[in-house]
N, C-alpha and C positions, 0 to 999 in steps of 0.2 A: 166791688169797691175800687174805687184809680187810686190810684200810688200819685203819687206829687211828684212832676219830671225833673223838678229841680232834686229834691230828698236822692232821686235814686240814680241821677249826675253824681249826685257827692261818692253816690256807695261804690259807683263803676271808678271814679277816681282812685275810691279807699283803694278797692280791691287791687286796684293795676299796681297805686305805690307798695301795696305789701307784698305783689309779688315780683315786684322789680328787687326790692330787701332782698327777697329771698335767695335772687338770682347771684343776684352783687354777695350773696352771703357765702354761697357755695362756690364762685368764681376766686375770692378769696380764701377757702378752703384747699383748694383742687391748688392753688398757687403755693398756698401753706407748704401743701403735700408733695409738693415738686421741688420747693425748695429744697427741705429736710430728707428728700433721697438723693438730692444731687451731693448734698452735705458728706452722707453716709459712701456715694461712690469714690466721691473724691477721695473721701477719707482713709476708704479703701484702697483708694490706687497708690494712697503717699506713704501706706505701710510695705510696701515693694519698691524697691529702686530696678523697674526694669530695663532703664540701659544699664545698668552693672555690665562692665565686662564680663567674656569668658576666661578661667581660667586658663594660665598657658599650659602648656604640653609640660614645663619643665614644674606646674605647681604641681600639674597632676600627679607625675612621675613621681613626686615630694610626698604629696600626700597617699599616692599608693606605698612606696617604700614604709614611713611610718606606722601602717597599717596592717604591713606585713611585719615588722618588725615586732607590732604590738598581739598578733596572734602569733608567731613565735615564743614569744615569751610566755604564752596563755599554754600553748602545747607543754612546754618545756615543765611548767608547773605541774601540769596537770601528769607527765612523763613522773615529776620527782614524789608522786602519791602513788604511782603504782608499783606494784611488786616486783622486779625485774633487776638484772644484775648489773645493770649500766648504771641502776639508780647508787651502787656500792662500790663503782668500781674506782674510786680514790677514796674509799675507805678503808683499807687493808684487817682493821677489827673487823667490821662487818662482816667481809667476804670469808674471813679465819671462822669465823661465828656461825656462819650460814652455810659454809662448804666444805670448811675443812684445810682449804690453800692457803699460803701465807700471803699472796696480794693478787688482785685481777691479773697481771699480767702471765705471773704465772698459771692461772686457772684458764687464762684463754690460751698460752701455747700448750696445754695438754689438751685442749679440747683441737686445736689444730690440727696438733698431729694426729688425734682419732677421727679427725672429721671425717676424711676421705676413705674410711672404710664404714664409720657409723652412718652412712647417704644410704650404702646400700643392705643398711637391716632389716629384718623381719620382725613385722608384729609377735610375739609373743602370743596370745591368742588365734593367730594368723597360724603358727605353726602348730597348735595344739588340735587344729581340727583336718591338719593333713594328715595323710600317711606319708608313709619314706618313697615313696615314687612322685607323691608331687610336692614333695617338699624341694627337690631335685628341679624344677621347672617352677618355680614360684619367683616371680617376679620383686622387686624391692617396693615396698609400700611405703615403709615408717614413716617417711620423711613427708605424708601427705599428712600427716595429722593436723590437729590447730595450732600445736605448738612448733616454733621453729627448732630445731635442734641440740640448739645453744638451750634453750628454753628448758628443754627436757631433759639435759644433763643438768642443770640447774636443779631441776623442779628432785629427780633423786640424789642430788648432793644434799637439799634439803630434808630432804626424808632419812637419811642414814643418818646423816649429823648433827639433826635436833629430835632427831624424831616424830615427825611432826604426822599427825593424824590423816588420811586420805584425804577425808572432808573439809578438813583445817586446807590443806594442797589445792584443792577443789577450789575451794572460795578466792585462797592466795594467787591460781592462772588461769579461774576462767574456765577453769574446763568441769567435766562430770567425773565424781572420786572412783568409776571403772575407770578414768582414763590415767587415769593418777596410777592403780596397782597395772594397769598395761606397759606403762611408761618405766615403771621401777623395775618390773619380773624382768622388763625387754632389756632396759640398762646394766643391771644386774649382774645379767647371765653376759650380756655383749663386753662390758669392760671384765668378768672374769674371765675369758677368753684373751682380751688383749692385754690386760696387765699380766695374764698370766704364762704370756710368751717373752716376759722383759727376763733377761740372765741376772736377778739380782744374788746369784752366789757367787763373790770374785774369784779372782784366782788368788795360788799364794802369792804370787807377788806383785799384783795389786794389794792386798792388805797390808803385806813388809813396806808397801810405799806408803799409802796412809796411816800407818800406825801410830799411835798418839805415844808420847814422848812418856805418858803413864805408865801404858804399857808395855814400850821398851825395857824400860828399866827392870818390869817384874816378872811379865810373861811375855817376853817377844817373838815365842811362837803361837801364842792365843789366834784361832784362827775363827771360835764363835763364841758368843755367850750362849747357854740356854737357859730355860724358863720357860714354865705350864702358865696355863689361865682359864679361866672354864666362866662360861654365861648360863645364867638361870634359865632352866625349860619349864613349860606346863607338866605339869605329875598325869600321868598318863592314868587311865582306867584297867591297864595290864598291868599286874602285877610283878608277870616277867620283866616288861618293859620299866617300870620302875627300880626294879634291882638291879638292872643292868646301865642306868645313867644316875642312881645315886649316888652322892661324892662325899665319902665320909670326911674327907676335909672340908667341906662345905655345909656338909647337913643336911642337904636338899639335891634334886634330882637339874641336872648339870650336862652341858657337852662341856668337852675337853679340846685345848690345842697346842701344840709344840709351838714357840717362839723362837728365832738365834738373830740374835742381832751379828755383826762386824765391830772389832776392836773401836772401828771408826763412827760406830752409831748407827746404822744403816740396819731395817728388816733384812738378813737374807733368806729367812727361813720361814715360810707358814706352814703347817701342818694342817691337814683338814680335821676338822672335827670329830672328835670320838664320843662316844659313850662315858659321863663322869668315872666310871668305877674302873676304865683303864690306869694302870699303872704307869709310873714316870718310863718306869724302863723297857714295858710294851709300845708309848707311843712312840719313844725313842725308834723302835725296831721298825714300825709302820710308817712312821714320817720322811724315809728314805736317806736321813744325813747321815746314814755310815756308807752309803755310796760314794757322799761328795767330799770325804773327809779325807785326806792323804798322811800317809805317815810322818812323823812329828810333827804335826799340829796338837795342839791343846783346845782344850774343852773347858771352858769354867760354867762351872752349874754350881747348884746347892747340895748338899749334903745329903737330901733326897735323892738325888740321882744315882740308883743305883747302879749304873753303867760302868763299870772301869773295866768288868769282865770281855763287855762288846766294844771296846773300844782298844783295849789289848789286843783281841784278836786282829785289830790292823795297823799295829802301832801308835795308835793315838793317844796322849795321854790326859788324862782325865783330870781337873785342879778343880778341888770344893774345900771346903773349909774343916778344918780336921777332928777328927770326932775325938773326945773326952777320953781320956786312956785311964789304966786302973788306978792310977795316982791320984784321981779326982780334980787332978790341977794342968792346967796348962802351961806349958815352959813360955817364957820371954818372947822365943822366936815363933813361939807356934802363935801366940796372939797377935804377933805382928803379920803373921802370913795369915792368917783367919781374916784379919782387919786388911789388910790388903784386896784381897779376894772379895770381901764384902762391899768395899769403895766402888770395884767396877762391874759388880754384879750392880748394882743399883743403877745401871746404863739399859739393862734390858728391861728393870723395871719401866722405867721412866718410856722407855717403846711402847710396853704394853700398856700401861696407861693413856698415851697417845689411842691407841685401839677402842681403847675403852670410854673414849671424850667421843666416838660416834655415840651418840647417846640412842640408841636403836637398839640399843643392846641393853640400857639402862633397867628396862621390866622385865619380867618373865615373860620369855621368848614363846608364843603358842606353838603347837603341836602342828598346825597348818603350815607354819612356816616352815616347818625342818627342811621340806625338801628344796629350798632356796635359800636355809643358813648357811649352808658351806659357803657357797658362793659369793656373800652377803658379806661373811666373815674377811674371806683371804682378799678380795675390793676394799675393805675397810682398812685392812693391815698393811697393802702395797700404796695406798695414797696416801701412807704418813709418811713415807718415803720424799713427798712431794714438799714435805713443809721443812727442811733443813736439817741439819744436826742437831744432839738432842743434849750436845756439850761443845 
């Protein structure tokens, strides 16, 4: 069959204009599409100003400063949330609280003056596993621990005077609670060594210079106060050993220790620790103060003291408050000397309470520890010495 040339003129026609449409449709599209990304580039490039100057040297300089000043201040924060003794030291409560000293400055010139022999300590564990020939050739260590020095007197100021738990220590510097009882045995034993080279017994006449205006007047040759005081121990599983540190003024099983203050308030006496069921006038004999005692000095104690006999023997004489005679009454004058007597015995109390504020000593002392109470003790009673008069 023929097709009609004209009919199929028209269809080549059709075909060419719809496909020119199409052309012209997608040449308009592709235009579309170049517009709307130029839009987008621009758009992009007008959200930057890149000729902005550079900064000058002097913004930098600005804005480094501020940056430092501002991680400064971030340390500083972050300094006043940790444990440490800078963080207290314009707080004179605090440091009393935590150490025992009456202000930082006083707790760093005594760490001063020890510093330059506590550099060259020895581990405490370090020394336990030498013998005596190489303990002689052992080099100084301490001072490599984690903690600085300053640190570690700290770390056992806190442990005698709040008493605070190894573990509790542990968590408070960061360290492991072995490093904690290394730190305390080593401080311990090191400052009972150096406090216990200081002369805290005056002469007489140092005390005739100090002597308070009280007791001129009454006892102007008073040259000590004395006074006992005894800490709780664990009750041992020996039987022996229980009878021999029970303290029937106590009740319970007890060390024992001689105290003498100075007319002026000053420790000058420790005695090491005895067995509770020592008598007043046995440690008297064992604590060494009839050595330091010269004749006509005075002695005020309690009426416990049965001393006047060893204290005769070197002419000392002995003042306690007078015992009840068969009249059952005391005369005028005898109560005014009893009352006298009692006004400034209450100065050695007030010592020994000092002693007693290490709260270390607050529970019953364990069995394990005996061999480090002494020590523990007389450290405890020569750094009240550090906090002032006690009138």
């Amino acid at each position: 069959m023929c097709r009609d040339p004209i009919a199929t003129a028209s269809e080549g026609e059709s075909i060419a204009t719809c496909d020119f449409d199409e052309e012209e449709e997608e040449v308009q599209i592709s235009n579309l599409h170049e517009k709307e990304t130029s839009k987008q580039v621009l758009g992009t490039l007008g959200d930057h100003d890149y000729l902005e100057e550079t900064p000058t040297v002097e913004e930098q300089l600005d804005a480094a400063k501020r940056e430092i000043a501002r991680l400064e201040e971030e340390n500083q924060n972050l300094k006043l949330e940790q444990f440490h003794l800078q963080r207290f030291q314009c707080e004179p409560k605090m440091i009393m609280f935590y150490t025992g000293f009456k202000d930082y400055g006083t707790l760093k010139a005594v760490f001063l003056a020890l510093q330059p022999t506590a550099e060259s300590m020895i581990r405490w564990s370090q020394m336990q596993r030498l013998n005596t020939t190489e303990q002689d050739c052992v080099k100084p260590t301490f001072t490599a621990q984690h903690l600085c020095l300053f640190d570690q007197f700290f770390l056992f100021l806190c442990r005698a005077r709040q008493g605070f738990f190894a573990a509790d220590l542990a968590v408070r510097f960061n360290v492991s609670p072995a490093t904690v009882s290394r730190v305390c045995i080593t401080w311990c034993n090191y400052l009972y060594f150096m406090l216990g080279t200081l002369p805290i017994w005056p002469s007489r006449v140092a005390v005739d210079e100090l002597m308070p205006p009280s007791f001129k007047l009454t006892f102007p040759k008073a040259r000590v106060i004395l006074d006992c005081t005894e800490i709780h121990i664990q009750t041992a599983s020996s039987k022996v050993l229980n009878t021999v540190t029970y303290s029937h003024y106590k009740g319970t099983t007890t060390l024992k220790s001689l105290i003498g203050i100075t007319p002026f308030g000053s420790i000058s006496l420790v005695s090491n620790l005895y067995t509770g069921s020592i008598s007043d006038k046995e440690i008297t004999k064992e604590s060494g103060i009839l050595s330091l005692l010269e004749p006509g000095d005075e002695v005020i104690a309690d009426k416990g003291f049965l001393i006047k006999d060893l204290l005769s023997e070197i002419d000392v004489k002995l003042v306690i408050p007078t015992f009840l005679g068969p009249s059952g009454q005391f005369s005028k004058e005898e109560i005014t000397y009893t009352q006298e007597i009692a006004r400034l015995r209450v100065h050695v109390e007030r010592a020994i309470r000092r002693i007693k504020e290490y709260h270390i000593f607050d529970g019953v002392m364990p069995l394990s520890l005996c061999g480090s109470v002494n020590q523990l003790w007389t450290v405890c009673a020569l750094l009240t010495n550090f906090q002032g008069p006690i009138f």
